[in-house]
N, C-alpha and C positions, 0 to 999 in steps of 0.2 A: 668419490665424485658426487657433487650435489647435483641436484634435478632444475633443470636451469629452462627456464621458458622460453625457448626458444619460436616452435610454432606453434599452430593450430593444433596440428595433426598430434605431435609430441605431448600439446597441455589436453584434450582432449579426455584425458582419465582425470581431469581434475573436479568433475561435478556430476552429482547425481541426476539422474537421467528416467526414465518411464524405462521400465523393460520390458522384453520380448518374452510371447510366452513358450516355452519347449518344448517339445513334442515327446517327452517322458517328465515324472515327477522325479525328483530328488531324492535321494538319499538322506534322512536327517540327521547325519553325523556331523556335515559341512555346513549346516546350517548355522548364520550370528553373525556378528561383526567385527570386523579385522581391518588392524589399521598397517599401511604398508611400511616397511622396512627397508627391502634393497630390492635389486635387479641382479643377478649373476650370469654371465659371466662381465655383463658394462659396468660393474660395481659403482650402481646408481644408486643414491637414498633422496631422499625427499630435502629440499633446500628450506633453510632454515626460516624457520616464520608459515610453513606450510605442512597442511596434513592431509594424507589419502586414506582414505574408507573405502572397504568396500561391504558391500550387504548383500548375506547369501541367503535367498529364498529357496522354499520347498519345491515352489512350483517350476524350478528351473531356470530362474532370474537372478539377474546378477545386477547391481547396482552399484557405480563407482561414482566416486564423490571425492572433491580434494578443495580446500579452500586457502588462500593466500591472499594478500592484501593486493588490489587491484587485479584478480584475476581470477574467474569461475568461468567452466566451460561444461560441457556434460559429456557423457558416453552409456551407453546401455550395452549389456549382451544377453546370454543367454548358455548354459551348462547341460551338461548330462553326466551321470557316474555309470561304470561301469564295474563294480568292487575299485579296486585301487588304481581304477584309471580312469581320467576323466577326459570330454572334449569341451572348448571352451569355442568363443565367436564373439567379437566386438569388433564390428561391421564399421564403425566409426574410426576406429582405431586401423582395421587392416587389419590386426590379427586376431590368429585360430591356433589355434592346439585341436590333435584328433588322438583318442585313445592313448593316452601319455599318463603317465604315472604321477600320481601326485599323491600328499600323506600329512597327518594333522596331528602330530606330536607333543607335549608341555607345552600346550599351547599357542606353539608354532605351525603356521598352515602353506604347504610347499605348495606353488603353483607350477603349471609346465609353459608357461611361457614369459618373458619378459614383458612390462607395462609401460617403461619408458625408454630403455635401452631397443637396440635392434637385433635383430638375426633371433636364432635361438640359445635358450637358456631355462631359468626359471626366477619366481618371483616370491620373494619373502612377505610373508603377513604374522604380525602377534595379536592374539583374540583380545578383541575389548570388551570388558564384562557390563553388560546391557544393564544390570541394576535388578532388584525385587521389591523395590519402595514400594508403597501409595500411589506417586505421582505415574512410576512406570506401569502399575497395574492398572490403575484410571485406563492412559492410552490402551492399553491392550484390551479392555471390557467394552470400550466406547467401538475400536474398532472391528473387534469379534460379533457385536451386537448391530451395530450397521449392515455389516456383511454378511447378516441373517437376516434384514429387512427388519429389524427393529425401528420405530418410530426415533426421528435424533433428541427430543425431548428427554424421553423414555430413556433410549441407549446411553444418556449423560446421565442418567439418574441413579440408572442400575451400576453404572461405572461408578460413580462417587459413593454409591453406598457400598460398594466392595472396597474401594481405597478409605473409608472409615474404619470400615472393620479392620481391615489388615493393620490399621496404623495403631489401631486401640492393642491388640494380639500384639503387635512389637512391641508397645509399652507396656504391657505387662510381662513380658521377656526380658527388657531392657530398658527399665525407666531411663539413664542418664542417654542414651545415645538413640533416640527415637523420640518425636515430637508427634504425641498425637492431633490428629483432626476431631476438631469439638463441632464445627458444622459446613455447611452448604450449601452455597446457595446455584441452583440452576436456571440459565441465563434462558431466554425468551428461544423459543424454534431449535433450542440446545447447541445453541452455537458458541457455549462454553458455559463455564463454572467457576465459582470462586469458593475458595477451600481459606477457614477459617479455622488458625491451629489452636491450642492451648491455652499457649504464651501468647497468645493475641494478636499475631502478625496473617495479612490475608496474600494469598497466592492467589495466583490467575492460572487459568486451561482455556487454553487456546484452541477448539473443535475447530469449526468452521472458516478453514481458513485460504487463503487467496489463492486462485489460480492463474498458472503459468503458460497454460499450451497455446499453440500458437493457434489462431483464427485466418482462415482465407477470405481476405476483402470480399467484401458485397460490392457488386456493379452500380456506379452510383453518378450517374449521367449530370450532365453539367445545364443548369438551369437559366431562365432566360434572365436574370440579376446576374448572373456570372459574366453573362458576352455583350454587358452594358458598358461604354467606358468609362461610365461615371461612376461604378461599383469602385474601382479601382486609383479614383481622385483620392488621395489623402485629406479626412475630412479636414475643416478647419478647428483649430481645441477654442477654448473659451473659457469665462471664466467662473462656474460655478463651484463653489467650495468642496468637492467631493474627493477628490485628493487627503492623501492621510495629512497630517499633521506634522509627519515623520518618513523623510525621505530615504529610509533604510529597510532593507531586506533579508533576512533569513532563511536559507533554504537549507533543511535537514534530514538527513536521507544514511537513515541508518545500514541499511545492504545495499548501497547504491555498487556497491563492490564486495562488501562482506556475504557472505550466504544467505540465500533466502531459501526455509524448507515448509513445503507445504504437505496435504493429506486430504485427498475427497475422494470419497463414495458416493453410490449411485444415489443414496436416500438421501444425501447433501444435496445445499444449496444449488446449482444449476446442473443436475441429471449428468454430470460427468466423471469420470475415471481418473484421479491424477494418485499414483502410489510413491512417494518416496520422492517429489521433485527437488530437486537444489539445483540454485540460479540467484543470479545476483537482478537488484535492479535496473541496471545497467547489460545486462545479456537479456533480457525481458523487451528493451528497449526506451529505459529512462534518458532522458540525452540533459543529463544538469549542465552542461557546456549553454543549449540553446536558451533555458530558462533564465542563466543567469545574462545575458545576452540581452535578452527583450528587456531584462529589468533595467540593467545599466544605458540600455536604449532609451528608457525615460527617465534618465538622472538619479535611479536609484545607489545607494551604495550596499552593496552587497556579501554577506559573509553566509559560503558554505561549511555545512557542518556533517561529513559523514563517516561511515561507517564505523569506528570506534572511538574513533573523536565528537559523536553525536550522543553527550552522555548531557545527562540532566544538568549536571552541575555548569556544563557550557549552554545550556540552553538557558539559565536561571540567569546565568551572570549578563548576556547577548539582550535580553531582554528590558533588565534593570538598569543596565548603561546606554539604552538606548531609549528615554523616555521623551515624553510619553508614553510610547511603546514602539516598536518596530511598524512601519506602513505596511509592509506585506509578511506574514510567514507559513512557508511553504511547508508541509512535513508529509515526507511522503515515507510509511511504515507497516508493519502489522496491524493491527485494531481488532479493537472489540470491545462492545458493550454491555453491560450488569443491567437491572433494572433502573439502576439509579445514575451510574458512571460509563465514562466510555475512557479506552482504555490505550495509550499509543506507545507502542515498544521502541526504545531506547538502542543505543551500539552497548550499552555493559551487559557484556555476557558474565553470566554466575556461575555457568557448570554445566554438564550433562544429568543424563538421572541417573548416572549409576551411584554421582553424589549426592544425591536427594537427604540422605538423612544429614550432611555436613549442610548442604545448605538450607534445609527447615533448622536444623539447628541455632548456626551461623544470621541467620535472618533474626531470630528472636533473641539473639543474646544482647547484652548489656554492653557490649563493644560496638557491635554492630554501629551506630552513631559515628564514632569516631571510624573505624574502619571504612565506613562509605564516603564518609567526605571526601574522598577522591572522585568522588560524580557526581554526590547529590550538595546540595547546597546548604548549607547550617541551617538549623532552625525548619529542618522538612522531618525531620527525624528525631523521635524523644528519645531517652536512652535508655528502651526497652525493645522496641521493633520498629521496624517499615511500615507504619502505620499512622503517623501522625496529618492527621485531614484526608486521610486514604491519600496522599498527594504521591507516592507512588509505590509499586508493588511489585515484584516480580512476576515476570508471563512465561506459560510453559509453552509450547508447541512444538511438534515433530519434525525430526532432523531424518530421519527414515521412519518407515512406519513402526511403530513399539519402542522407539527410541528418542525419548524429548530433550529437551534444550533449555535452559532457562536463561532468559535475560532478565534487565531490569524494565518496569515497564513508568509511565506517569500518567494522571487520570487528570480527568477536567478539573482538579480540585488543583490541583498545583498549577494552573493558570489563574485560579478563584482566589487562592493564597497572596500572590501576587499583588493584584486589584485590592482586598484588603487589609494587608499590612505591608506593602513596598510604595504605594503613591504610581502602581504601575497604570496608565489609561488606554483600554485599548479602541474605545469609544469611534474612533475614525478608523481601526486598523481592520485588515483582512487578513482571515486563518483559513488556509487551505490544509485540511485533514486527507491527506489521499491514501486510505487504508480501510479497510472491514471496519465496516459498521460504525464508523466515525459521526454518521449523524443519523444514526438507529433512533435517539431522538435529542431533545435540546439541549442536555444538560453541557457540552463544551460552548455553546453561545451563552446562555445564559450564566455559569461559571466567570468565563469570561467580558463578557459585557461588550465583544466584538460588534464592530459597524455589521460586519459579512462573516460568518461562518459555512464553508464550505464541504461537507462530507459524504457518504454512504451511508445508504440504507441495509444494507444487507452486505454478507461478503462478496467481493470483486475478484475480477479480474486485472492481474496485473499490466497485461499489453497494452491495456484499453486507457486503462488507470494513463500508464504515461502518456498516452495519447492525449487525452483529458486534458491533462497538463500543459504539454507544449504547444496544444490548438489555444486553449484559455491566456495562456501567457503571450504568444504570438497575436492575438487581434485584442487584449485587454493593452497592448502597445500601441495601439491606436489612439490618435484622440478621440475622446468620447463616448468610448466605448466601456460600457459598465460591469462588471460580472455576473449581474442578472442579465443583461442581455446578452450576454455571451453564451452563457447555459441554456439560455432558449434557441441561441443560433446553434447549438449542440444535437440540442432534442430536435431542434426541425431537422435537419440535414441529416441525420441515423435515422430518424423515424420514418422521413420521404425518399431515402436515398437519394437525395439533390443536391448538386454543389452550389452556391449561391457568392461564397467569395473563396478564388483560386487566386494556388494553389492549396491552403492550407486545408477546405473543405474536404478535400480528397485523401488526408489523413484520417478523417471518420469512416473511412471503407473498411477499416481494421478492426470496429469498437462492433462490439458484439446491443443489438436494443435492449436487452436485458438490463446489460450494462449501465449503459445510459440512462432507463428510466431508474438506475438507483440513485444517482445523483440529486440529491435536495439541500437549499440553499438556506439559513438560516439569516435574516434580517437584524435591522439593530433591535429590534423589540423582543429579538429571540424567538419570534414566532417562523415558522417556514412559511417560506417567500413565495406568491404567485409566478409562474416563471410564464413570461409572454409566448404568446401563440404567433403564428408567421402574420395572423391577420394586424397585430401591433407591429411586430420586427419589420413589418413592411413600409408602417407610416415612418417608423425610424429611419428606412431608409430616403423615403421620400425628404426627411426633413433634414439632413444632413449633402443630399445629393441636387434636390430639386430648388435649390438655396441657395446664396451666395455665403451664408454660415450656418452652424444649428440653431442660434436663435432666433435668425429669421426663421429657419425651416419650421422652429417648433411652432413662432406665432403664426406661420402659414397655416400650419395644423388645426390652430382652435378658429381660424377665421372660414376656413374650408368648412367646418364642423359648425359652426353659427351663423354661413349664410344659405351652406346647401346640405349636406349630410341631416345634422337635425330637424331639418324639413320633409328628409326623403326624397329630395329634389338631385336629379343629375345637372347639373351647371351648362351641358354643352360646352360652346365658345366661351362663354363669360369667363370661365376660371377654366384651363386646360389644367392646372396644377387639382383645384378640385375633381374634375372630371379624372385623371389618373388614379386617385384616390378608392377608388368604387372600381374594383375586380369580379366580374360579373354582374352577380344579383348581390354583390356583399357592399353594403354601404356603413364603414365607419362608425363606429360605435363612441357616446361620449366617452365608456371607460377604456377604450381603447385609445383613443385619442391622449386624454390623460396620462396616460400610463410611456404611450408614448415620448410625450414631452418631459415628461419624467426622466425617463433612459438615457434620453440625447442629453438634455439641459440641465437634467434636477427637479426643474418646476413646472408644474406645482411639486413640492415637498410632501411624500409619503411614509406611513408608520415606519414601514422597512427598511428606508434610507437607502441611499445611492452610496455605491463604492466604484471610483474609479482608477486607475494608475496615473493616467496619460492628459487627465481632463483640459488643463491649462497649459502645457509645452507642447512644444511642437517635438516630438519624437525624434531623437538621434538615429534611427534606424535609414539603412539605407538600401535601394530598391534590390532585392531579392533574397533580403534577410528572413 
């Protein structure tokens, strides 16, 4: 009988989960990882296309994991031995086992209770061998040395120079079946590393990587723009040329379903605890339903691309058939950036590490070329390694903690590639990076030559991440509405706790300010973009609401500004449209004003450049979308 998804309750052992911690330590004979087999007496196994893990810690933790196409869930428990008997608790699940016999034989590990089936029974697991590479000793050094207070710089350095060594000592054991590491380079705040083998081909390590847990909304009161009715007028569009070029859309979302596994310590990035999480984008709270929604709501045409279907070689071809280039493309993934590249993970998966040595191998060999062309695109690859223009690379990161994953990853050079030998322009287009460290700093805008590059400064949060998303996609449907001033109506509203336009405002209850101030906007000049203060976001609304159009609104703006603001003068009666303008003692600034006119209309014309969706239609959206 196969393992058939019926509910909640039932898929629940299907994803790695944070566990509990137990009130005795472990026995280390049960310790490692075990992939399930059956259920007896309901003679359940795992349905084809799906696979259960489970991962047994020292400290009395149990972690179960199971992934299937469309379908991640989580569970935690928690163990005790007692010699040859143990008690189990997965509180999620409803079941317990108390003092029950269980036995770890040729590598078969008996449990005492069922995991999908019901009633009582026992449950089969075969040991999966965790690996002794390089790559697997890296994780283990980085994470032994964190969890000693090791500095994360430091703990990546000490890690890569143990997986040097070990790799040299293989190859002097066994030159033909081990590729050694010739160098290393350690990425900024040690939020990963790139390992430089022999044969010339470079790998990624993935430290610092996304978090999952979930965050309890901040209280965030609703502001006096909210309960205006003219907040909620549909502006009018117009016609400045800010619109792509190119009315198509790509959205690629590698674990929008497939697993996503993360790893953070206290000495990481935001002071918290996540050991062993798996979770999909989608159980996080990605909603690509809505996304593609608001796009087709401004006459976008639209192609999603996820989870194993989000391979390079579909991202290459979506791009070149769609010239100039694609108007929007979304990609929401892992990330991370080198000194020089930043780095976005791919749905081709390579392996686990316990095949580390087949896949450093297999990467550097002379087939390799022909072999990938099932993801990458000809001419990415010379016919020696995955390295031609660094355009892409494989990335390691942890699948539980001490047990990494490798996929394929692509770097800002395989968009750069593009631009200079395909006739690709992305000159009007917007890239939304929504991943770690995506704009750590320029180099995917300026690679790219994008109008608007959109990413991370640091590693993120995932809940937030999607949050991000569907507030930006939801009012960049707007007419007029630009992506810079959206990112500022972002930052105001997390950073004042105020809603300013509802409903959507009150999905930033969720977005952690950390969060938030990682966001930074890259311009067409490739420089990072000033992002407006509420004292601009405010004339914008003035000029859009206090109007019969924005570009009356905007000339109101510079006429308010050169007959009373740049004097210092309050208008009184004269100009009631000026006198609004002046919020207290704050009287309108020319660069605000400017900047203003900019957002709504375009003009004046700024290095940065304006990126709009919605600029000139009138939105297909309909009220409550």
């Amino acid at each position: 009988m196969k393992l058939r998804f019926r509910t909640l309750t039932a898929l629940s052992v299907l994803v790695v989960a944070a566990g509990l911690v137990a009130s005795a330590v472990a026995q280390p004979d049960i310790v490692g990882l075990y992939r399930f087999i059956e259920d007896q007496p309901a003679d359940i196994s795992a349905a084809e296309g799906a696979e259960i893990l489970l991962k047994v810690e020292a400290q009395g933790l149990m972690y179960v994991g199971a992934s299937m196409p469309g379908n991640v869930l989580t569970t935690q428990g928690t163990y005790t031995l007692n010699g040859n008997l143990i008690s189990l608790d997965f509180p999620e699940l409803g079941k317990s086992a108390q003092n029950r016999p269980w036995s770890l034989e040729d590598a078969i590990l008996i449990l005492p209770l069922q995991f999908i089936g019901d009633g009582e029974g026992t449950s089969k697991w075969e040991v999966v061998p965790t690996g002794d590479g390089p790559v697997v000793r890296f994780f283990q050094v980085v994470n032994r040395e964190g969890e000693g207070g090791t500095p994360p710089e430091e703990a990546v350095r000490r890690a890569a120079e143990e997986a040097k060594r070990l790799s040299a000592e293989a190859e002097e054991e066994d030159e033909e079946e081990n590729v050694e590491i010739e160098d290393y380079e350690v990425w900024d705040e040690g939020e990963g590393c790139t390992f430089e083998f022999e044969n010339g081909h470079k790998e990624i390590m993935l430290v610092a990587t996304a978090g999952g847990e979930k965050v309890e909304a901040a209280r965030q009161p609703v502001g006096p723009l909210a309960v205006d009715p003219r907040t909620h007028i549909p502006a009018k569009p117009h016609t400045a040329p800010d619109d792509p070029a190119s009315k198509t859309a790509l959205v690629f979302a590698p674990f929008h379903n497939a697993p996503y596994w993360a790893t953070e310590h206290r000495f990481w990035a935001f002071q918290q605890v996540l050991r062993g999480k798996m979770a999909s984008w989608k159980e996080l709270g990605e909603n690509l339903e809505l996304i593609e929604r608001k796009l087709r709501s401004c006459h976008y045409d639209v192609t999603v691309l996820m989870d194993y279907n989000a391979t390079p070689r579909r991202l290459h071809h979506y791009i070149t058939t769609n010239k100039p280039a694609p108007g929007m493309i979304y990609i929401s993934t892992h990330g991370g950036a080198s000194r020089d590249r930043i780095y976005l993970t791919t749905g081709v998966y390579l392996g686990p590490g316990q095949s580390e040595a087949e896949i450093h191998d297999f990467l550097g060999s002379e087939t390799v070329a022909n072999i990938m062309h099932v993801n990458v695109p000809a001419g990415y690859l010379d016919q020696t390694a995955l390295r031609v223009h660094e355009a892409v690379a494989p990335m390691w990161f942890q699948q539980f903690k001490n047990i990494p994953v490798c996929f394929l990853g692509i770097s800002d050079t395989f968009f750069a590639k593009m631009v200079q030998d395909e006739g690709v322009d992305f000159r009007t287009s917007f890239i939304y990076a929504n991943g770690c460290s995506t704009g750590k700093h320029n180099a995917l805008a300026e690679s790219s030559e994008a109008k608007m590059v959109l990413g991370h400064v640091r590693p993120t949060h995932i809940p937030s991440n999607c949050i991000h998303a569907h507030y930006l996609f939801t009012r960049m449907a707007k007419p007029t509405f630009s992506v810079r001033e959206v990112v500022g109506l972002m930052k105001h509203v997390v950073h004042n706790r105020v809603s300013v336009f509802y409903p959507e405002d009150a999905w930033l209850a969720g977005v952690r300010e950390v969060d938030n101030d990682a966001l930074i906007l890259y311009g067409a000049d490739a420089q990072e973009c000033e992002i407006p203060t509420f004292d601009s976001l405010y004339l914008c609304w003035m000029a859009r609401w206090d109007s019969k159009d924005p570009e009356e609104g905007c000339e109101a703006l510079q006429h308010a500004y050169d007959e009373y603001w740049s004097k210092g003068s309050f208008s009184r009666l004269k100009s009631p449209f000026a006198n609004a303008g002046v919020r207290g003692t704050h009287m309108p600034t020319a660069e605000e004003v400017e900047l203003s006119r900019h957002l709504v209309c375009g003009v004046p014309s700024l290095p940065c450049g304006r990126f709009t969706l919605n600029d000139a239609e009138l939105s297909r959206d309909e009220p409550g979308q």
